[in-house]
TIDO-794056 format. One record per residue: residue number from 0; x, y, z of N, C-alpha, C in turn. Coordinates in steps of 0.2 Angstrom, whole numbers, m for minus. Layout:
N
@i NUM | neast X | nnorth Y | nup Z | caeast X | canorth Y | caup Z | ceast X | cnorth Y | cup Z $
...
***
This chain:
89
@i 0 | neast 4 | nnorth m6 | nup 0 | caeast 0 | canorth 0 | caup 0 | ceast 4 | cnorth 6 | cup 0 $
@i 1 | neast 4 | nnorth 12 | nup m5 | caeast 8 | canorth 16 | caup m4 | ceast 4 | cnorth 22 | cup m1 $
@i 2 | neast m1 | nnorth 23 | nup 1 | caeast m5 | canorth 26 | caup 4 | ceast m5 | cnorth 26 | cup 12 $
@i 3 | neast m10 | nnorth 30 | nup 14 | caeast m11 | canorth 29 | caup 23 | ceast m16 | cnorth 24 | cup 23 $
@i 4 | neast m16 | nnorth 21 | nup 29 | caeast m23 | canorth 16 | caup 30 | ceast m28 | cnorth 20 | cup 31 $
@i 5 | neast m33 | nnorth 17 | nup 27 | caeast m40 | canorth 20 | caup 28 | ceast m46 | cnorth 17 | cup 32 $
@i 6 | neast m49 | nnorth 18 | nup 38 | caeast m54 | canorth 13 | caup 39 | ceast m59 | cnorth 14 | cup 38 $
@i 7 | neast m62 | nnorth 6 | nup 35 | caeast m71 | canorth 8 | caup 28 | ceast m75 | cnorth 4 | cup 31 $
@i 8 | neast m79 | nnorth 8 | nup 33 | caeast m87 | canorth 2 | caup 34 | ceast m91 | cnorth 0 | cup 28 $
@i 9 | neast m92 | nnorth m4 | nup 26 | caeast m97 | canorth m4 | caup 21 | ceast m106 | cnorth m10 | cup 24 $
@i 10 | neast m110 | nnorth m3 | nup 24 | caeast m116 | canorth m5 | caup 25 | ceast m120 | cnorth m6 | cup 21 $
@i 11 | neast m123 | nnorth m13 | nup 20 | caeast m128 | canorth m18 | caup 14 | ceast m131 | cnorth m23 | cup 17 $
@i 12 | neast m137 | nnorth m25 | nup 14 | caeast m140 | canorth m31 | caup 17 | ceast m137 | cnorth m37 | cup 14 $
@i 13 | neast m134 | nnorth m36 | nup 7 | caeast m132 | canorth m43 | caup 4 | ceast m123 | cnorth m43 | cup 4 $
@i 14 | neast m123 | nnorth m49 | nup 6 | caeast m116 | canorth m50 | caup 6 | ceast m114 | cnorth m58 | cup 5 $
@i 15 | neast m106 | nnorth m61 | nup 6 | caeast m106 | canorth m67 | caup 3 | ceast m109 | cnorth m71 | cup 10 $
@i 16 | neast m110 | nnorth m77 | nup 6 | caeast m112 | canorth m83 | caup 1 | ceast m115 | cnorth m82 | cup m3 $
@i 17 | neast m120 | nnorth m75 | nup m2 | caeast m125 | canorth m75 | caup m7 | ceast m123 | cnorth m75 | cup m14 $
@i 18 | neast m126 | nnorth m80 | nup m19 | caeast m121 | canorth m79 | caup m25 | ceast m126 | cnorth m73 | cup m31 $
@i 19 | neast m129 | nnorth m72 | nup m29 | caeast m131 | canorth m66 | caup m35 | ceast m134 | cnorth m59 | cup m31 $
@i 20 | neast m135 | nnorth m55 | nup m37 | caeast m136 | canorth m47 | caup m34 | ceast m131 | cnorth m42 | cup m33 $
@i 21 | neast m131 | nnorth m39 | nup m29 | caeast m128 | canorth m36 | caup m26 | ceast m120 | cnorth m40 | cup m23 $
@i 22 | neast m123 | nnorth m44 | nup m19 | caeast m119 | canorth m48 | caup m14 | ceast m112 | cnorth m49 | cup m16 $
@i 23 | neast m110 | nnorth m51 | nup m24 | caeast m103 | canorth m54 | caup m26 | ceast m100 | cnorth m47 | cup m27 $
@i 24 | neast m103 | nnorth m41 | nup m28 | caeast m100 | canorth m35 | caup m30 | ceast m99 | cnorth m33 | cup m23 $
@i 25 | neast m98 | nnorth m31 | nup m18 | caeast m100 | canorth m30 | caup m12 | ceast m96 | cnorth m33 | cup m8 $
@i 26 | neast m94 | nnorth m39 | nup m9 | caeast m88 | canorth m44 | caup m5 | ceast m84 | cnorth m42 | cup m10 $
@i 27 | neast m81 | nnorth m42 | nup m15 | caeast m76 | canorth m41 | caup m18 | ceast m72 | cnorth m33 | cup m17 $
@i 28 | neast m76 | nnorth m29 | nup m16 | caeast m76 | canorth m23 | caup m14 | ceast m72 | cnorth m24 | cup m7 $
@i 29 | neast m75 | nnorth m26 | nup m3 | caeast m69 | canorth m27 | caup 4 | ceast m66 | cnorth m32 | cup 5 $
@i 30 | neast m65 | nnorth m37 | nup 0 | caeast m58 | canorth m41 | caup 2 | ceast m53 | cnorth m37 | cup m3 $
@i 31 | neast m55 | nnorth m32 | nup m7 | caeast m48 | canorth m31 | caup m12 | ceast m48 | cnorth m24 | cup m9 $
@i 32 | neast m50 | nnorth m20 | nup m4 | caeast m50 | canorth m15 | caup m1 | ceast m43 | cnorth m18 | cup 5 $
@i 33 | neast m47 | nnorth m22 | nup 9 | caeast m43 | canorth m26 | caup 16 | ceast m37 | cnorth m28 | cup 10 $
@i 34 | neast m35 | nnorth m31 | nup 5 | caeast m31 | canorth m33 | caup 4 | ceast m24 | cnorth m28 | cup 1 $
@i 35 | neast m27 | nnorth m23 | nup 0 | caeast m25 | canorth m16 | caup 0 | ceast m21 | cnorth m13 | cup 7 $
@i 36 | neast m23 | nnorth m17 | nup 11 | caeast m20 | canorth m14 | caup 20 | ceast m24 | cnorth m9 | cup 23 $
@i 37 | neast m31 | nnorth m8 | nup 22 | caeast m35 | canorth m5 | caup 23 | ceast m40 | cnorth m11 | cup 29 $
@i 38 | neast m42 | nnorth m5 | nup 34 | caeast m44 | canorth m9 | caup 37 | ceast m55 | cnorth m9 | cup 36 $
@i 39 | neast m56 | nnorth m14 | nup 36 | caeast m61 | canorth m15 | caup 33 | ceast m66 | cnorth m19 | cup 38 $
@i 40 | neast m73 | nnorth m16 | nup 39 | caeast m79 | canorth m21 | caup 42 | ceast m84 | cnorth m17 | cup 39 $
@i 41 | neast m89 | nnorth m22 | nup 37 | caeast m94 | canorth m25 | caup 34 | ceast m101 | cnorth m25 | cup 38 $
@i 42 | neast m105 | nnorth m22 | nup 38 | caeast m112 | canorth m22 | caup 42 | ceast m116 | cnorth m27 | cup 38 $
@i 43 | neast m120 | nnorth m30 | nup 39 | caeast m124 | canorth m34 | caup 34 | ceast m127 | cnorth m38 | cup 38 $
@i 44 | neast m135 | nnorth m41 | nup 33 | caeast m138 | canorth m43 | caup 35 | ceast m136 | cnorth m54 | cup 35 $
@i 45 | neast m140 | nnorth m57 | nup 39 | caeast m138 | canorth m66 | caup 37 | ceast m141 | cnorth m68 | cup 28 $
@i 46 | neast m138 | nnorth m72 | nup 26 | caeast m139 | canorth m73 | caup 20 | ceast m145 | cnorth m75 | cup 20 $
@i 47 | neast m149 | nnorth m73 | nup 14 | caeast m156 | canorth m75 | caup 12 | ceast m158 | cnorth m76 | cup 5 $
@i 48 | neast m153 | nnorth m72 | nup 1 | caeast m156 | canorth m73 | caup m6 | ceast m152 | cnorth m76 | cup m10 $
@i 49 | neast m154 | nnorth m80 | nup m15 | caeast m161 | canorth m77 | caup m17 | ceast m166 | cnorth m82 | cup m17 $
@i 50 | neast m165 | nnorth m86 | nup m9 | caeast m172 | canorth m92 | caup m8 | ceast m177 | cnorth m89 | cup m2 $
@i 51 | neast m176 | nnorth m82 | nup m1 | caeast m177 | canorth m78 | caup 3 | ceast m181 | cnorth m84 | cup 9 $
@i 52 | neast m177 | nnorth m86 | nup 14 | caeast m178 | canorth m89 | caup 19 | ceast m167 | cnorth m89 | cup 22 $
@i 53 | neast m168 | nnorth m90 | nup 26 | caeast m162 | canorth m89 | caup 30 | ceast m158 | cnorth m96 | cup 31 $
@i 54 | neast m150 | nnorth m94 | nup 27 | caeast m148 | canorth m99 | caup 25 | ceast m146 | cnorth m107 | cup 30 $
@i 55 | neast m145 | nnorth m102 | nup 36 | caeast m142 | canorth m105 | caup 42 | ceast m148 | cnorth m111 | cup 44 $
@i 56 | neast m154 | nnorth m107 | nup 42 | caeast m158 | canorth m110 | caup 47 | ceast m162 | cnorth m107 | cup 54 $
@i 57 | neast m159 | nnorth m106 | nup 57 | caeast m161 | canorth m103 | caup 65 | ceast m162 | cnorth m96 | cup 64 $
@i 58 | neast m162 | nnorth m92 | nup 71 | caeast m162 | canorth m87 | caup 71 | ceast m157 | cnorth m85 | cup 77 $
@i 59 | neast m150 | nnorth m79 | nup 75 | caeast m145 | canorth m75 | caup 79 | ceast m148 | cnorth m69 | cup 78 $
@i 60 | neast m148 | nnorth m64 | nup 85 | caeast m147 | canorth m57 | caup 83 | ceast m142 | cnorth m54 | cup 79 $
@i 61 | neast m135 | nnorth m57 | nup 80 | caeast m129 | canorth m55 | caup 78 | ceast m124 | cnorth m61 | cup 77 $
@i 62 | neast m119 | nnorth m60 | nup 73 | caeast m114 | canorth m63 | caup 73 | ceast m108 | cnorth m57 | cup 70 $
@i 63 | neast m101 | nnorth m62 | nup 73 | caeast m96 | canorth m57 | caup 70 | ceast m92 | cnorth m63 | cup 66 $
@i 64 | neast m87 | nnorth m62 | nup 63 | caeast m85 | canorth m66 | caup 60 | ceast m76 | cnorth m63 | cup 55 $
@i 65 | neast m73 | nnorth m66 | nup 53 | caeast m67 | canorth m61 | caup 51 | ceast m68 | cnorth m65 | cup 43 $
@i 66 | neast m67 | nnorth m64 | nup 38 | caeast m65 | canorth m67 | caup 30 | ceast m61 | cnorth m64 | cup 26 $
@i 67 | neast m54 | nnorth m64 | nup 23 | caeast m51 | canorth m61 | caup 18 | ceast m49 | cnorth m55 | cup 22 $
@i 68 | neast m46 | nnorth m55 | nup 27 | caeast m45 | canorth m47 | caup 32 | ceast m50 | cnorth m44 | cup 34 $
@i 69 | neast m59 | nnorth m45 | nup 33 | caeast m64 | canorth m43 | caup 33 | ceast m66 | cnorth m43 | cup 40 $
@i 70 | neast m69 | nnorth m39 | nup 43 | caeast m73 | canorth m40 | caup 49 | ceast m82 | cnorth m39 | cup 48 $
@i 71 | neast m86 | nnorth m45 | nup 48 | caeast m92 | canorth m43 | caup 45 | ceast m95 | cnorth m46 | cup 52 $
@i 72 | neast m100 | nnorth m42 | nup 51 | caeast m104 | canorth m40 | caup 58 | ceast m113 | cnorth m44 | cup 54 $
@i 73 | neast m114 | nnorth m48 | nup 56 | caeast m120 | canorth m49 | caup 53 | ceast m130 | cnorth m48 | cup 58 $
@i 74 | neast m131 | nnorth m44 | nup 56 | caeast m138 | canorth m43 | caup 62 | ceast m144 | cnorth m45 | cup 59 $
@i 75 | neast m148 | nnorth m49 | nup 62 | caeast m155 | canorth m51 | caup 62 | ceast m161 | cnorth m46 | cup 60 $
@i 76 | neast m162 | nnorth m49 | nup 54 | caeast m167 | canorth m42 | caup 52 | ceast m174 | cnorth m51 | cup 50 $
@i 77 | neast m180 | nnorth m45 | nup 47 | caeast m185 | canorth m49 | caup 44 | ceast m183 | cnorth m52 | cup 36 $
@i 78 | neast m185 | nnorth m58 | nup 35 | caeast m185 | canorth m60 | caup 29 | ceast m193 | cnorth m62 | cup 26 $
@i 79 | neast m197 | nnorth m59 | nup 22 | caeast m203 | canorth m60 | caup 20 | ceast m203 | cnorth m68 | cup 18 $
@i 80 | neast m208 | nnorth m72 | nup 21 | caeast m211 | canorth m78 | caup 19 | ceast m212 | cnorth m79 | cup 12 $
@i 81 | neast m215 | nnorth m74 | nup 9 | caeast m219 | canorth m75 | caup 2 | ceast m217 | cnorth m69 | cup 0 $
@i 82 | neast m216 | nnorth m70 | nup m6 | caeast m216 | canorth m62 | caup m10 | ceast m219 | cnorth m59 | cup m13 $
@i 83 | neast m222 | nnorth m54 | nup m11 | caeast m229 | canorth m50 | caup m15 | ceast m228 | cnorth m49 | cup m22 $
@i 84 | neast m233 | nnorth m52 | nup m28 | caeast m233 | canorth m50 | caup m35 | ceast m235 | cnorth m43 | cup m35 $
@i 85 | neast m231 | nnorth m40 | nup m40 | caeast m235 | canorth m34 | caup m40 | ceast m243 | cnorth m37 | cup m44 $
@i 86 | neast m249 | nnorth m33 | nup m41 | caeast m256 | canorth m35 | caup m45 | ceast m258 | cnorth m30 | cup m51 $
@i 87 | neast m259 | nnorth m34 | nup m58 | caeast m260 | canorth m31 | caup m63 | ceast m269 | cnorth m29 | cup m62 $
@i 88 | neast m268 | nnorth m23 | nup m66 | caeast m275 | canorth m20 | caup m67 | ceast m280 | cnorth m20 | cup m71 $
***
């Protein structure tokens, strides 16, 4: 790194394992930032998409976790059961 260390939050519901959306852009973004020597955590939601149900299974409020120099913080939000079609008129 020829620069100073910068420290980056990056806040998003989607992140890895999720493999589509957002998610893969979003993880790549902080591990090639952290691998830069920049210090880097991750706020985000537990994986859900795109089977929108929760990959883990159960329910944590939080977890923390370290990946590729990453500190990702993950917190319990809602995941809809069903998902509303828009209704044609």
């Amino acid at each position: 790194m020829t620069g100073p260390k910068v420290r980056i939050a990056i806040l998003g519901i989607n992140f890895a394992p999720e493999p589509t959306g957002i998610a893969p852009y979003t993880t790549l973004l902080a591990s090639g930032l952290a691998a830069r020597g920049h210090e880097v955590e991750v706020l985000t939601g537990f994986p859900h998409y795109p089977q929108w149900k929760r990959l883990d299974g159960g329910f944590r409020f939080r977890s923390d976790e370290i990946e590729d120099r990453v500190r990702i913080r993950r917190f319990g939000h809602h995941v809809p059961r069903v998902l509303r079609q828009s209704v044609e008129r």
